[in-house]
LOZAMI-626951 format. One record per residue (C-alpha): residue number from 0; residue in one letter; x, y, z. Coordinates in Angstrom, 2 decimals. Layout:
REM residues N
@n = NUM	res = a	east = X	north = Y	up = Z
...
REM end
This chain:
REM residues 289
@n = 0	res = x	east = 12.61	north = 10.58	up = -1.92
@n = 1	res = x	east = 9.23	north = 10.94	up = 0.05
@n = 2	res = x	east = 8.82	north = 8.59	up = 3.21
@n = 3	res = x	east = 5.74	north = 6.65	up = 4.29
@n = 4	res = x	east = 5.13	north = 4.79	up = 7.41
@n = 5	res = x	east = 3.77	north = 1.21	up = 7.04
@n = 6	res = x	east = 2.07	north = 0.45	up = 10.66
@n = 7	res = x	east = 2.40	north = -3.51	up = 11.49
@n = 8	res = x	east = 1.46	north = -3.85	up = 14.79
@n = 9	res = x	east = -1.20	north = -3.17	up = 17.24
@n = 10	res = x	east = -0.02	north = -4.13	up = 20.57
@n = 11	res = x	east = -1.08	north = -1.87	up = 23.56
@n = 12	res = x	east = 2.43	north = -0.03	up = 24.79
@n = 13	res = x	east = 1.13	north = 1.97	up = 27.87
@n = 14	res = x	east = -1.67	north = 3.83	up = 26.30
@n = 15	res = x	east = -5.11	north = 2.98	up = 24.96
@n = 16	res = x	east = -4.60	north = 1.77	up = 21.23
@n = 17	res = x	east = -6.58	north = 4.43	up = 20.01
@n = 18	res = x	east = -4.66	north = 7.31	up = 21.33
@n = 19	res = x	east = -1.79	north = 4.98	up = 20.55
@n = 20	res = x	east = -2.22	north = 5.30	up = 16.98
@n = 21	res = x	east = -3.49	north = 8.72	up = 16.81
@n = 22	res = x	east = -0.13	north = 10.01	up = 18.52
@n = 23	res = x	east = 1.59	north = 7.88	up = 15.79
@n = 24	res = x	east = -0.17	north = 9.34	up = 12.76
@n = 25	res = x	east = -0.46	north = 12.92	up = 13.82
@n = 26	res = x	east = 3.30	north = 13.33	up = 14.72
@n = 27	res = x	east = 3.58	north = 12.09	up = 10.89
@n = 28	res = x	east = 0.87	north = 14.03	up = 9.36
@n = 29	res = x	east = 2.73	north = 16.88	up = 11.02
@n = 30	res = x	east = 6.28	north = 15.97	up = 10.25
@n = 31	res = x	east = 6.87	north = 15.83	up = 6.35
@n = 32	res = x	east = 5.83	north = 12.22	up = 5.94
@n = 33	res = x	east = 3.93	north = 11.23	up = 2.53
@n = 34	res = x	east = 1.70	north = 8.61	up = 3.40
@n = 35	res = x	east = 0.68	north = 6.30	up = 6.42
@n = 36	res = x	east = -0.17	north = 2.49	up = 5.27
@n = 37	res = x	east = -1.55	north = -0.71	up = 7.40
@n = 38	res = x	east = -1.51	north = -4.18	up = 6.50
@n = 39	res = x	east = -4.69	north = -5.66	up = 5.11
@n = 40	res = x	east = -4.65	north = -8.47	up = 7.58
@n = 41	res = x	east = -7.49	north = -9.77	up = 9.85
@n = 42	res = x	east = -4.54	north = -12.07	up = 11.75
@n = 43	res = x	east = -1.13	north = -10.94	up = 12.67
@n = 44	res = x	east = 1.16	north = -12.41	up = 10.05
@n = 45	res = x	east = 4.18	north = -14.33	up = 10.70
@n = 46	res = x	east = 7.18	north = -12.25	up = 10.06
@n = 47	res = x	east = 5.57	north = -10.08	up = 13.02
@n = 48	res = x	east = 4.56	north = -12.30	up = 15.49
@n = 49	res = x	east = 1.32	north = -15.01	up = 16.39
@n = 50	res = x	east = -1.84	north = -14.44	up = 14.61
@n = 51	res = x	east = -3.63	north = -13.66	up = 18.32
@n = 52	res = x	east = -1.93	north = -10.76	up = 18.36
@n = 53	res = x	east = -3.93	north = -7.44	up = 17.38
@n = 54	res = x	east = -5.08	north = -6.74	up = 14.04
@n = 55	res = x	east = -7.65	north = -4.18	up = 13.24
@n = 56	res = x	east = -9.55	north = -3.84	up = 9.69
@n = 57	res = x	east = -7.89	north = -1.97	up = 7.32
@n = 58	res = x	east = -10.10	north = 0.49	up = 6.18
@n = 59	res = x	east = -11.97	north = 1.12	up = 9.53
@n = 60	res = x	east = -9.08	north = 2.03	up = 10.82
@n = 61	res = x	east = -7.82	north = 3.98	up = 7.17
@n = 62	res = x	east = -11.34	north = 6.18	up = 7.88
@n = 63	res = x	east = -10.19	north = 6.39	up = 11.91
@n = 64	res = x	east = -6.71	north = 7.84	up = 10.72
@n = 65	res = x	east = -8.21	north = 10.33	up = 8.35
@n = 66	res = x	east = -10.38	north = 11.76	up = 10.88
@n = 67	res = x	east = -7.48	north = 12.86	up = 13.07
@n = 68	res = x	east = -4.75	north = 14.14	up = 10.40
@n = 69	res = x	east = -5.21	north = 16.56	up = 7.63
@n = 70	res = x	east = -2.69	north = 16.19	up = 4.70
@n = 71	res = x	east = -0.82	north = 12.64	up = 4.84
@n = 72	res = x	east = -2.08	north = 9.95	up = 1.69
@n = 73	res = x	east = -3.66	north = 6.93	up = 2.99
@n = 74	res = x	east = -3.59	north = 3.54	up = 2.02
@n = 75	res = x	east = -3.84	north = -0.51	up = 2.90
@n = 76	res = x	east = -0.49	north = -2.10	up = 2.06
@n = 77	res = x	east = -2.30	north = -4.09	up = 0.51
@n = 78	res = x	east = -5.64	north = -5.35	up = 0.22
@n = 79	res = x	east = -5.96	north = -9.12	up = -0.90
@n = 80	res = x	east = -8.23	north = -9.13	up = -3.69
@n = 81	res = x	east = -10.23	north = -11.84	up = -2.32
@n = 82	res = x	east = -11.66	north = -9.85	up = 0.94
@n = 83	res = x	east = -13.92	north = -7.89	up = -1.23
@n = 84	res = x	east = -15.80	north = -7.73	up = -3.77
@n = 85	res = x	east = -14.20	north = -4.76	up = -6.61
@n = 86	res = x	east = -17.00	north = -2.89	up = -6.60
@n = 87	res = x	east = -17.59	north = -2.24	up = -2.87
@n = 88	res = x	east = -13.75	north = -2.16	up = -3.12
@n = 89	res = x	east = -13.93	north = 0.65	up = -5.62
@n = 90	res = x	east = -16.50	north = 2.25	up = -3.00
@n = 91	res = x	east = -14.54	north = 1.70	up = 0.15
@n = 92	res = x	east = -11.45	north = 3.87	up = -1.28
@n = 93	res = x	east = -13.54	north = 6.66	up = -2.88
@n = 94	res = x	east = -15.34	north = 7.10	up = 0.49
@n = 95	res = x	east = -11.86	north = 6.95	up = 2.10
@n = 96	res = x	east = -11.29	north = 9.65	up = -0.82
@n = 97	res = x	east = -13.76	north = 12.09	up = -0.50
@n = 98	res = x	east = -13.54	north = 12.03	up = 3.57
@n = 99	res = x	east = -10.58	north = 12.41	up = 3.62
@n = 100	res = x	east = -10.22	north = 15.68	up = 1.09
@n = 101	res = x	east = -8.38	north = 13.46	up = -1.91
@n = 102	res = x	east = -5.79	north = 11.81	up = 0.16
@n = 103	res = x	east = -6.67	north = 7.98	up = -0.94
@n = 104	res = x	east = -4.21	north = 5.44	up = -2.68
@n = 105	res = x	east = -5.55	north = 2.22	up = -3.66
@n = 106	res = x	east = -2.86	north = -0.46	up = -2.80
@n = 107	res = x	east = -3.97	north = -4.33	up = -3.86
@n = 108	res = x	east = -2.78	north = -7.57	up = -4.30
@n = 109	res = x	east = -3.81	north = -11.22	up = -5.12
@n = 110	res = x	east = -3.91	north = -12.60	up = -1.03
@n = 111	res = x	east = -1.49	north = -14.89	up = 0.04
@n = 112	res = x	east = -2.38	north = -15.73	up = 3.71
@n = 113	res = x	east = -4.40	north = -18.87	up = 3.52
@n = 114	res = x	east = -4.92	north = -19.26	up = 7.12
@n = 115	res = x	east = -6.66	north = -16.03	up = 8.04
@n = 116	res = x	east = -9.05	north = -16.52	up = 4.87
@n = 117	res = x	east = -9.95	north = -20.20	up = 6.22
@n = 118	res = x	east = -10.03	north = -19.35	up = 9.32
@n = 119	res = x	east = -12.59	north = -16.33	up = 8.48
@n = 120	res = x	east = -14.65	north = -18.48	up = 5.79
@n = 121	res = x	east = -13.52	north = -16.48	up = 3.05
@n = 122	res = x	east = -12.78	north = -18.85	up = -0.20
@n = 123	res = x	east = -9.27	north = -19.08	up = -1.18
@n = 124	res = x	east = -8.89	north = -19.83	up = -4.63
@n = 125	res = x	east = -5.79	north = -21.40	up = -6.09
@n = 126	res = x	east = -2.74	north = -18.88	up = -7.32
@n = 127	res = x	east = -3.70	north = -18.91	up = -11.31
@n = 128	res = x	east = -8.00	north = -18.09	up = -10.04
@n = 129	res = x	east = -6.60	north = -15.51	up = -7.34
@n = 130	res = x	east = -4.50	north = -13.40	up = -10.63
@n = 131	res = x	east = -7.35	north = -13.89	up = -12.53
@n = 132	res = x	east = -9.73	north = -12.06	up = -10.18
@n = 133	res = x	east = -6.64	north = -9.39	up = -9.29
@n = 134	res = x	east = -6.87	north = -8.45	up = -12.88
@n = 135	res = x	east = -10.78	north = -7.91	up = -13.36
@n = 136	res = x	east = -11.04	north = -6.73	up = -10.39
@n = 137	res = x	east = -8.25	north = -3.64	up = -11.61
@n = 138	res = x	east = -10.96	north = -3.33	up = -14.72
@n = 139	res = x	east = -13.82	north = -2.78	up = -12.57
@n = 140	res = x	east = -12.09	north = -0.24	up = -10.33
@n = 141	res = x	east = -11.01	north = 1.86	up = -13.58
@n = 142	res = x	east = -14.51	north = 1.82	up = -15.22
@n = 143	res = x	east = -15.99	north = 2.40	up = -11.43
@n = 144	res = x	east = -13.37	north = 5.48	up = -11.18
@n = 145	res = x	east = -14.43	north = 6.29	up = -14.84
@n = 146	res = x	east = -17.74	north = 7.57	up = -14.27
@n = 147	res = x	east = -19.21	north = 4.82	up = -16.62
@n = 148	res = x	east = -22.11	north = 3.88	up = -15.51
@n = 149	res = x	east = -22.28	north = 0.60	up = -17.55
@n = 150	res = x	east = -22.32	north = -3.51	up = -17.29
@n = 151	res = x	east = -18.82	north = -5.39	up = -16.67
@n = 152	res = x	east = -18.79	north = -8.95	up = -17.67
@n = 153	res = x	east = -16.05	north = -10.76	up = -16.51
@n = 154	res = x	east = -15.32	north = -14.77	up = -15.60
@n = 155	res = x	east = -15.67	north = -14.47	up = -11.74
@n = 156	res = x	east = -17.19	north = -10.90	up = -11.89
@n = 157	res = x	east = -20.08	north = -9.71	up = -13.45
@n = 158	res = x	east = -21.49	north = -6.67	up = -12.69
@n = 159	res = x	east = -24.97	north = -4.93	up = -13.94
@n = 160	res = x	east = -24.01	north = -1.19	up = -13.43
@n = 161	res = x	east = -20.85	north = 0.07	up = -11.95
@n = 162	res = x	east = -22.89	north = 3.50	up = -10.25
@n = 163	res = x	east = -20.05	north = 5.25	up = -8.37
@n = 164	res = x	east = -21.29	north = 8.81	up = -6.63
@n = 165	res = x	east = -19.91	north = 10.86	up = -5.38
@n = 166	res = x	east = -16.71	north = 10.26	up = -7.58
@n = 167	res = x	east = -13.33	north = 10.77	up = -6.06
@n = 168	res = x	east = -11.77	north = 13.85	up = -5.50
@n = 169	res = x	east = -8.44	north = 12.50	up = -6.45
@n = 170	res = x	east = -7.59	north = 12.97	up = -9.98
@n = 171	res = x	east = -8.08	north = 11.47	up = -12.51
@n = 172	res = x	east = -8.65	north = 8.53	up = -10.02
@n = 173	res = x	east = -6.78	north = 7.36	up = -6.21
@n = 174	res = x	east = -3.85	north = 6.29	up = -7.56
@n = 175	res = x	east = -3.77	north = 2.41	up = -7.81
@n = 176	res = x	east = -0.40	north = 0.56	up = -6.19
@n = 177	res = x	east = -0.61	north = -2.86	up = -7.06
@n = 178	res = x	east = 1.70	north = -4.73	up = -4.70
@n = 179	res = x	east = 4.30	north = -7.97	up = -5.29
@n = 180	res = x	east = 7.09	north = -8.85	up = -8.05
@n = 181	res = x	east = 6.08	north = -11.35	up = -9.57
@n = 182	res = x	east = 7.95	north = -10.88	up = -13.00
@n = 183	res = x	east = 5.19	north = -12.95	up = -14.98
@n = 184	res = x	east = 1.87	north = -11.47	up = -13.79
@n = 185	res = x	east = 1.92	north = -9.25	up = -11.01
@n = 186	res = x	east = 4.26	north = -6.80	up = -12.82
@n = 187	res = x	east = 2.25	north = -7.30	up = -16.10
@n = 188	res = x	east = -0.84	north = -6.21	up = -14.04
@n = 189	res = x	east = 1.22	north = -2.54	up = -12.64
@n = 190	res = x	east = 2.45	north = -2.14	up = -16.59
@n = 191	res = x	east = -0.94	north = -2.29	up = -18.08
@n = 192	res = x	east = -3.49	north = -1.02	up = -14.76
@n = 193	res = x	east = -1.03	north = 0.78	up = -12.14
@n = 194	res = x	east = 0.36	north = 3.79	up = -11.19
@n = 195	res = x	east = 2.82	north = 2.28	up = -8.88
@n = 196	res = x	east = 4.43	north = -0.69	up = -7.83
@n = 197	res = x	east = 6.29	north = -1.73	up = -4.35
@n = 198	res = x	east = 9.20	north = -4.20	up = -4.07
@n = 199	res = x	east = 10.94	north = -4.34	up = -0.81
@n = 200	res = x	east = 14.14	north = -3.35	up = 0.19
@n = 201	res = x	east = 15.61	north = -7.12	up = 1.36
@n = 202	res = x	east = 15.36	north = -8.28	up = -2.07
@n = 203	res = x	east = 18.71	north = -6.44	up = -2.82
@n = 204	res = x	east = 19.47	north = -4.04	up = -5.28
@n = 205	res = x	east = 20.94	north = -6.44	up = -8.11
@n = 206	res = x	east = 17.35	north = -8.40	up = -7.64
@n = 207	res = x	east = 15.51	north = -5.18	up = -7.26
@n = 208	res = x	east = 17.38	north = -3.87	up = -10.76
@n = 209	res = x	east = 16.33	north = -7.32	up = -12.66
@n = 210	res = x	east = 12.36	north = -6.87	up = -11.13
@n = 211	res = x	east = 12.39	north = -3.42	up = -12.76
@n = 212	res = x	east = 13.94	north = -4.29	up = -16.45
@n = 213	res = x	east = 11.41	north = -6.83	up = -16.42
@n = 214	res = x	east = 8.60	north = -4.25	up = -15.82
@n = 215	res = x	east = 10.32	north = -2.15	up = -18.68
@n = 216	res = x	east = 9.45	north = -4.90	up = -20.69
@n = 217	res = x	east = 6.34	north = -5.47	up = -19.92
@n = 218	res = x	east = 5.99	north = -1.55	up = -20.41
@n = 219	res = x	east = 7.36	north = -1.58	up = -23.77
@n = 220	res = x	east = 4.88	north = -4.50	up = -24.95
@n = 221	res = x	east = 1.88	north = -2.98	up = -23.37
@n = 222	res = x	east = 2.54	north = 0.81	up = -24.79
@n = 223	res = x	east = 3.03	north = 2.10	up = -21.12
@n = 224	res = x	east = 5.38	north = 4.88	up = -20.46
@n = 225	res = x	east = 7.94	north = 3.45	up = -17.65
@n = 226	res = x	east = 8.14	north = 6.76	up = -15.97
@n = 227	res = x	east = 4.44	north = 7.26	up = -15.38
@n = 228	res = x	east = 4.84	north = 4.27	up = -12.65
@n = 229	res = x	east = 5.95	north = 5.38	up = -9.22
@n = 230	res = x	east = 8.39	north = 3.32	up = -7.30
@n = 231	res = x	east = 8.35	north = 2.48	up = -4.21
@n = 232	res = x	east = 10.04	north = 0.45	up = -1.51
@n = 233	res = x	east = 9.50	north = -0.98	up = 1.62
@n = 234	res = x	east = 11.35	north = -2.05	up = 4.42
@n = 235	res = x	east = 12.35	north = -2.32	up = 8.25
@n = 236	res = x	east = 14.24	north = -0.10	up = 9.97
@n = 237	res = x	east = 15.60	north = 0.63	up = 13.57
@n = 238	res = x	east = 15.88	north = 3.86	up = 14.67
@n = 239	res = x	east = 17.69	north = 4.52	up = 17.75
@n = 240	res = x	east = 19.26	north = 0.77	up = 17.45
@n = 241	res = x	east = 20.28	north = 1.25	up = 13.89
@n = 242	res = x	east = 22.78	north = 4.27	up = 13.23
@n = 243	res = x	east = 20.90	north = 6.80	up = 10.81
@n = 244	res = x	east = 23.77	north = 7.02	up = 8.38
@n = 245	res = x	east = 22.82	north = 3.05	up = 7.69
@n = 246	res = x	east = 19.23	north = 3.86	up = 7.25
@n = 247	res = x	east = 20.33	north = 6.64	up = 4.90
@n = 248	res = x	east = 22.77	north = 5.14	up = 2.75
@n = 249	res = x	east = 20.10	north = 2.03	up = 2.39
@n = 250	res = x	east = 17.96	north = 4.59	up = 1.25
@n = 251	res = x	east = 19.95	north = 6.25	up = -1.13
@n = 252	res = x	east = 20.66	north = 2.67	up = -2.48
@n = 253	res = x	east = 17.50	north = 2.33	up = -3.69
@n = 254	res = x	east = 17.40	north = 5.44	up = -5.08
@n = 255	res = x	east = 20.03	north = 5.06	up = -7.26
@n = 256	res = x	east = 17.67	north = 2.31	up = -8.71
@n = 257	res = x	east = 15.02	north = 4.89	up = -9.40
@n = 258	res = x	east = 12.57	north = 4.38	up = -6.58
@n = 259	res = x	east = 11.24	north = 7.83	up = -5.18
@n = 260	res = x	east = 9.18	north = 6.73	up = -2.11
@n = 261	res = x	east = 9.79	north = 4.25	up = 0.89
@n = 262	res = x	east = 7.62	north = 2.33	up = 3.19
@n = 263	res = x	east = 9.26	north = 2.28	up = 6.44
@n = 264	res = x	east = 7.99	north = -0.20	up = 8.71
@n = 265	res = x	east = 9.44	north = 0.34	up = 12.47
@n = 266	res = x	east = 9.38	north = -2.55	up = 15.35
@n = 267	res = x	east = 9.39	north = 0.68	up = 17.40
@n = 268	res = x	east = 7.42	north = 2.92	up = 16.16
@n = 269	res = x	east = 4.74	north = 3.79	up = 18.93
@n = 270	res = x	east = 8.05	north = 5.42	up = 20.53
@n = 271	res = x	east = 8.21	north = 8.81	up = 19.30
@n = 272	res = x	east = 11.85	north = 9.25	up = 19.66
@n = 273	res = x	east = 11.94	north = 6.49	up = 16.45
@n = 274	res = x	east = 9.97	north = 9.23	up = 14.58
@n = 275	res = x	east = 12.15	north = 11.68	up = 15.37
@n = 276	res = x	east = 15.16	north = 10.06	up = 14.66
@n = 277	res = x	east = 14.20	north = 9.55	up = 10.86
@n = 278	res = x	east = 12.87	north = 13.24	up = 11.23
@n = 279	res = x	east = 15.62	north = 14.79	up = 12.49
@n = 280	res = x	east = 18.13	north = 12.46	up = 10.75
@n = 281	res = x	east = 17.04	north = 10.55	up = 7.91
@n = 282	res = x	east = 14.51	north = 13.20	up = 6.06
@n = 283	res = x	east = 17.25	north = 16.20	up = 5.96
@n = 284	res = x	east = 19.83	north = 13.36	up = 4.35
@n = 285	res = x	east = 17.65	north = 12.32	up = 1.43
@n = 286	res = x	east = 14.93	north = 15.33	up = 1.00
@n = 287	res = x	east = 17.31	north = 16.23	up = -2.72
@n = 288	res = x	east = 16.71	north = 12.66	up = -3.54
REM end
C-alpha cells in the first residue's frame, strides 16, 4: 500500500508558512511517500476549523510544491468542478505536468461548499446541473489530453478547439481521480472516465465493501475492467497520540478491501516527529501490502 499526505491546514506554527510547507513536503518527497494532496478550498472547511482560517489556492501552491521536491505525484483533493472552466482545467494540470517532470494527478469533484462559492461570486448550480457539468467537463479533459484538436459541444460547455501544447508528459494522460461515493452518479462517472476513485476510511469497511460492488456494477455495464481503477482511501490519523499498531491495522483493514493507496491527513503534521512516526512505524508494517 503506497501512502500520500493530504495537507488541510495552513496555520503558521513557528515558522514562515512557506518554509512551513516546504519542510513538510520535502521530508515526504524524501521519505517513500507517493503523493502530496491539498484541498481545493478558497475557505477553511468545517470539519477543520472557521473559514478565516488560512487557505491557499490549490494549484499555486501544487506549482510551489513541485518546485521544491523532485519525485512525489501531485494533486488537489479535489477540485470542485465549478471553480474552473475544463479547459483551463485541462491546462492547469498539464502545466503542473510538464513542470513538474510527469508527476500530475488530476483529482475532481462536483463542489459541495456553497458558502465559499457565494461568498467568492462563483455560481453554484443545483446538485443534478453540478453532475452534469462534472461529467462534460471529464469529456473535455480526455479529448484535451487526447491531442484532438477539435470542437466539443456540450449543454453547459461548448468549446471551439480543445488546442492543448505542450501535451503531458504523463502517459497516456495525468491520471484522473474523481472523488465522492455517490453510488448513482459519482461512481458511474470513475467506471466510465477514471482511473481512480477515493472513499474515506470513516465510512467503515462493511459501507466501504457495498460502495465498491456497486462500482463493479457500474463496471460491468459500462465494459470497464474493475482492476484498471486504483483505490484509494483517506483518512485522519494521530501519530504520536495514536499508537502506530492502530494506524496500521486500520490500514491493513482497508486493504483487505482492495484499496492500494491512502490519503493520510494529520492534525499534526507540520511536526516532523508525526512524519517520522508513520516513517519509521507505519511504512515498514504495510510496504508488502
Amino acid at each position: 500500500m503506497d501512502l500520500g499526505l493530504h495537507i488541510i491546514e495552513f496555520e503558521q506554527h513557528g515558522k514562515a508558512l512557506n518554509t512551513q510547507l516546504k519542510d513538510i513536503v520535502q521530508y515526504a518527497d524524501a521519505n517513500g511517500f507517493y503523493d502530496i494532496s491539498v484541498m481545493d478550498h478558497f475557505f477553511q472547511i468545517g470539519i477543520v476549523g472557521p473559514p478565516e482560517l488560512n487557505m491557499l489556492e490549490a494549484y499555486t501552491t501544487l506549482g510551489y510544491i513541485a518546485g521544491v521536491t523532485e519525485r512525489i505525484k501531485l494533486l488537489a483533493l479535489v477540485t470542485g468542478v465549478i471553480y474552473r472552466y475544463p479547459g483551463i482545467l485541462a491546462k492547469q494540470v498539464t502545466t503542473l505536468d510538464v513542470l513538474s517532470g510527469g508527476r500530475a494527478i488530476l483529482g475532481i469533484g462536483a463542489a459541495w461548499n456553497e458558502r465559499e462559492a457565494k461568498g467568492l461570486g462563483i455560481p453554484f448550480p443545483v446538485v443534478k446541473d453540478r453532475f452534469e457539468m462534472l461529467e462534460e467537463a471529464l469529456q473535455v479533459i480526455h479529448q484535451m489530453w487526447s491531442g484532438e484538436a477539435k470542437p466539443y459541444q456540450g449543454k453547459h460547455y461548448q468549446l471551439a478547439e480543445t488546442i492543448n501544447h505542450p501535451a503531458p508528459i504523463s502517459k497516456p494522460h495525468p491520471p484522473i481521480l474523481i472523488g465522492g461515493g455517490g453510488e448513482k452518479k459519482t461512481l458511474r462517472l470513475v467506471a466510465k472516465y477514471g482511473d481512480a476513485c477515493n472513499l474515506f476510511f470513516s465510512m467503515g469497511t462493511q459501507a466501504l465493501q457495498e460502495k465498491l460492488d456497486v462500482l463493479k456494477r457500474h463496471c460491468d455495464e459500462v465494459g470497464r475492467d474493475f482492476s484498471e481503477i486504483t483505490l484509494t482511501a483517506a483518512g485522519t490519523v494521530h501519530p504520536g497520540e495514536q499508537a502506530s499498531k492502530e494506524i496500521v491495522a486500520q490500514l491493513k483493514e482497508v486493504g483487505k478491501l482492495g484499496f492500494t493507496h491512502a490519503m493520510l491527513m494529520l492534525p499534526n503534521m507540520h511536526e516532523i516527529s508525526a512524519l517520522e512516526i508513520l516513517v519509521n512505524e507505519v511504512m515498514p508494517e504495510i510496504a508488502a501490502m
